[in-house]
C-alpha positions in Angstrom: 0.0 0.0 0.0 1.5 3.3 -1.2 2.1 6.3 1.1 -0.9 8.2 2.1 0.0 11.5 4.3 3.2 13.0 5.8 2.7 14.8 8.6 5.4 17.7 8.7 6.5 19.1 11.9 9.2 22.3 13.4 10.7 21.5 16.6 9.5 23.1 19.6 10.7 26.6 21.0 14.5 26.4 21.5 17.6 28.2 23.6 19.5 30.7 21.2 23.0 30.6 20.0 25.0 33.2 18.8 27.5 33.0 14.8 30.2 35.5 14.4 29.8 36.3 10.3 33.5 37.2 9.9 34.8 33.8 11.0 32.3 31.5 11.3 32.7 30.6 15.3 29.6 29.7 16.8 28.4 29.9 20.4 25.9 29.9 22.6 24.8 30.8 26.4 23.7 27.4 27.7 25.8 24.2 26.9 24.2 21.8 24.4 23.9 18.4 25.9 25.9 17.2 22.5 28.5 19.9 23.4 27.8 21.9 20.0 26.8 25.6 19.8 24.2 25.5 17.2 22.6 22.9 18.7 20.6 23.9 21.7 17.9 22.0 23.8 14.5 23.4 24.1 13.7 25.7 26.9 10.6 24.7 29.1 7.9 25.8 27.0 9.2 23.7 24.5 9.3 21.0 26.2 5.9 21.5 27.0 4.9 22.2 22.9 6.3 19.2 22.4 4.5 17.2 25.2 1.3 18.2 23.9 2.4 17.5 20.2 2.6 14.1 21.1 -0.5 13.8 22.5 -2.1 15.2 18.9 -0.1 12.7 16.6 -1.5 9.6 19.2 -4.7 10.7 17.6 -4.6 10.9 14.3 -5.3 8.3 11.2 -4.0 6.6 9.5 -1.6 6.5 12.5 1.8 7.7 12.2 4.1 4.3 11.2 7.6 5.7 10.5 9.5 9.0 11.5 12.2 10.9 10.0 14.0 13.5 11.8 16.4 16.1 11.6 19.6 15.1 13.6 19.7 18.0 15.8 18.9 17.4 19.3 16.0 19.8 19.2 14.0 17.9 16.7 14.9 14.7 18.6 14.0 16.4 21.9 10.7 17.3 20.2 9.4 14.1 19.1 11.0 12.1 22.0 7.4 12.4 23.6 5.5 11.1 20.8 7.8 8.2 19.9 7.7 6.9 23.6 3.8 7.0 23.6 3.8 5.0 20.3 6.7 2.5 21.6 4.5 1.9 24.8 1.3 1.4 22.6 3.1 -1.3 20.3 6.0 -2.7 22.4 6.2 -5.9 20.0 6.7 -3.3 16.9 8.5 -0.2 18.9 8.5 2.6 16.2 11.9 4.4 16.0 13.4 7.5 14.3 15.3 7.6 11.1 17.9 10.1 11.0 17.8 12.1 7.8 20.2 15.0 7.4 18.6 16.2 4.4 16.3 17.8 6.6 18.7 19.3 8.9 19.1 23.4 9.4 19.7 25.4 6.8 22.7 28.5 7.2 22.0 29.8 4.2 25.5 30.4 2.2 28.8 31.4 3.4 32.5 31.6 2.9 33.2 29.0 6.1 31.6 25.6 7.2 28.5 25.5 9.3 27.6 23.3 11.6 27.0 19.7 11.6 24.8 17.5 14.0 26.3 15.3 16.4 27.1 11.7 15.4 24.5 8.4 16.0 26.7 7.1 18.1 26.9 10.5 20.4 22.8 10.5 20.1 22.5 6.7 21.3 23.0 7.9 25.2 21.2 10.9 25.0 18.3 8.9 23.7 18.3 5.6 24.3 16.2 3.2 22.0 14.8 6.1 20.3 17.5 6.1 16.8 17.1 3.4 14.1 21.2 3.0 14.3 21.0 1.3 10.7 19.5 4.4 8.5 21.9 6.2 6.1 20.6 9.3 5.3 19.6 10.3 1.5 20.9 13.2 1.5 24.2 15.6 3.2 23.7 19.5 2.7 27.0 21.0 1.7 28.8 22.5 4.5 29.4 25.6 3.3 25.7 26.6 2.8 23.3 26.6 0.3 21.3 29.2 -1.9 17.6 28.7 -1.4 17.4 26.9 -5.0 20.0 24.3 -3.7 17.7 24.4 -0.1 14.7 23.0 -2.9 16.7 20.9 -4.5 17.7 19.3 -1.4 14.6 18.8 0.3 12.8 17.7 -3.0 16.3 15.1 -2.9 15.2 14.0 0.6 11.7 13.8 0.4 11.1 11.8 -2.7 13.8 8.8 -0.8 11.3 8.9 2.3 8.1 8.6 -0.2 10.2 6.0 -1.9 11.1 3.8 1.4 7.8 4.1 2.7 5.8 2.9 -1.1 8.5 0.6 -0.6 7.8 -0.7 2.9 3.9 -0.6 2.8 3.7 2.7 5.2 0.5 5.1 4.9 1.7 7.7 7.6 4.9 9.5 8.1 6.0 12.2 10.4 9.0 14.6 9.6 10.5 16.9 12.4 12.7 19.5 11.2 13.5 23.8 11.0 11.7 26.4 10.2 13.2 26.9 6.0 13.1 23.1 5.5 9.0 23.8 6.5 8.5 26.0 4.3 10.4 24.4 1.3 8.5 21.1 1.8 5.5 22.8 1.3 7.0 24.0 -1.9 8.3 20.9 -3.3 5.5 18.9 -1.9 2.4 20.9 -3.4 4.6 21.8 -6.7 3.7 25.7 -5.7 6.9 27.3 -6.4 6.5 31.2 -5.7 7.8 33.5 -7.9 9.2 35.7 -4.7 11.4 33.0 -2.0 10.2 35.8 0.4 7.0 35.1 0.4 5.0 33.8 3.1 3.3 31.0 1.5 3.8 28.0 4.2 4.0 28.7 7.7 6.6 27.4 10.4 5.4 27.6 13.5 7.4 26.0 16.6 5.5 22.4 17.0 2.9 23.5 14.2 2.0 20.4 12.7 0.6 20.3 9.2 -0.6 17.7 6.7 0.1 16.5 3.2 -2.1 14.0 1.3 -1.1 12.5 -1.3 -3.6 12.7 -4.5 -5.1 10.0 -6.5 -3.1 10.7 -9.8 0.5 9.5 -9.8 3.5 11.4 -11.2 3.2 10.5 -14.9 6.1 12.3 -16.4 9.6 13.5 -15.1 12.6 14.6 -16.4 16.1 16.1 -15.4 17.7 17.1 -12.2 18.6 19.1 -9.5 17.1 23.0 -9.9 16.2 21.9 -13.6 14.0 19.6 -12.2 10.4 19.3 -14.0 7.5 16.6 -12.6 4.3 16.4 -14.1 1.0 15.4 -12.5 -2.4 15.1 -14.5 -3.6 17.6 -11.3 -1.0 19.7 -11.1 0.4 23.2 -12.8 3.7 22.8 -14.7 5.9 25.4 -12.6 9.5 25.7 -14.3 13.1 25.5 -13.0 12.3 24.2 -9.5 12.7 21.4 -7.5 9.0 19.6 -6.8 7.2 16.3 -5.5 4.0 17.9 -7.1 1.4 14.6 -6.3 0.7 16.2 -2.6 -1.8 18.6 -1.7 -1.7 19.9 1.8 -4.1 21.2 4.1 -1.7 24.0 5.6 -0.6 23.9 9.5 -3.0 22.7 11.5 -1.9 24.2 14.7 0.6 26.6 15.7 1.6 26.3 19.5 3.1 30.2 20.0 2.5 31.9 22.8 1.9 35.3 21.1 3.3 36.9 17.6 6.8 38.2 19.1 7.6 34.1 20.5 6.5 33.6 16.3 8.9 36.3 15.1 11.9 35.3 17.0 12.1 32.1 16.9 11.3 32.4 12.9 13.8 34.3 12.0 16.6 33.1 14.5 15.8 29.5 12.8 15.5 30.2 9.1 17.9 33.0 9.3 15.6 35.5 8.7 13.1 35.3 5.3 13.2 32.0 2.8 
């Protein structure tokens, strides 16, 4: 049975950390429990958005059968809650997160490396029995950044291995946990609606918003080259050209956003994302 919905989900509301653009040193106020700057825990609230996140995805059908997740602790902090409730529900089939860098944090470009996530085997402690220790990920963003085209292209990259492994593997329901940009190009390469202006506010990314994507009756039928050149065609869906697209999803935009008030939105958006995609 082919894939039915992906659930797409940013981490909850995080600690800050600091980049110096003229050298590339990151840092931050509180120590990461990986003992990385850019990779900071959540604060309480978080924790809490991500408590009652897991609480919502117990709930909804088809139920969630696989997870991918950014590396960073923050995503893995977020869903922790949910994938315990689901392990304890189906101990004889514990669910467990695949680690996909290709929907780690995106730096934008620059002329020094950014930062990476900490290793599987540095994650195993932290969060025991919660990693699938034999995924490789699809895809590994270049470490010196990428333009937002090359964002697209690597999230469409990702995105069509996870609907691959899950047609594959007979799943219905996915969950993804990752940043604010990779939200927001999902949406893009997911629906096939590729704005004319990167800054516009088309998909939203709110800390623990949850949206949904479900997949529409009519296969891809055509598709031809690669990378930014990229063109799919669906018998439902308007040719857009020169962008990266999975265009057989429709999505119902997010379905919740658990902010606080517009300024907790703001921040956290643009510390995240790096200001606009």
């Amino acid at each position: 049975m082919p894939l039915e919905v992906i659930y797409v989900t940013r981490h909850g509301f995080r600690s800050n950390w600091l980049v110096d653009p003229a050298n590339g040193n990151y840092s931050n106020y509180l120590r990461s429990p990986t003992g990385l700057p850019a990779d900071p825990e959540l604060t309480a609230h978080g924790v809490d958005q991500a408590k009652e996140l897991a609480v919502r995805l117990m709930e909804v059908d088809p139920p969630i059968e696989r997870v991918y997740s950014s590396l960073y602790y923050r995503c893995l902090q977020t869903i922790e809650p949910f994938v315990r409730k689901a392990q304890a529900a189906s101990p004889d089939k514990p669910l467990k997160v695949r680690g996909e860098t290709g929907l780690g944090e995106w730096y934008g470009s620059a002329d020094f490396e950014h930062p990476v996530p900490a290793s599987l085997d540095k994650l195993e402690p932290l969060f025991p029995d919660l990693l699938d220790m034999s995924y490789v990920s699809a895809v590994t963003p270049n470490r010196m950044g990428e333009e937002i085209n090359e964002l697209h292209d690597r999230v469409a990259v990702a995105v069509k291995e996870v609907i691959a492994q899950c047609d594959r593997d007979g799943i219905r329901s996915v969950l993804l946990c990752t940043h604010a940009a990779v939200v927001i190009a999902l949406g893009r390469v997911l629906t096939g609606l590729m704005p004319d202006d990167f800054d516009e506010e088309d998909f939203r990314c709110f800390t623990c918003g949850l949206s949904r994507y479900r997949r529409r009756s009519a296969p891809i039928t055509e598709s031809r080259g690669t990378g930014s050149e990229q063109q799919d065609k669906a018998v439902d869906s308007a040719d857009h050209e020169s962008c990266s697209r999975v265009p057989d999803w429709r999505g119902a935009g997010e379905e919740r956003g658990c902010l606080t008030s517009a300024s907790d939105s703001q921040g956290q958006k643009d510390s995240d994302s790096r200001g606009k995609l």
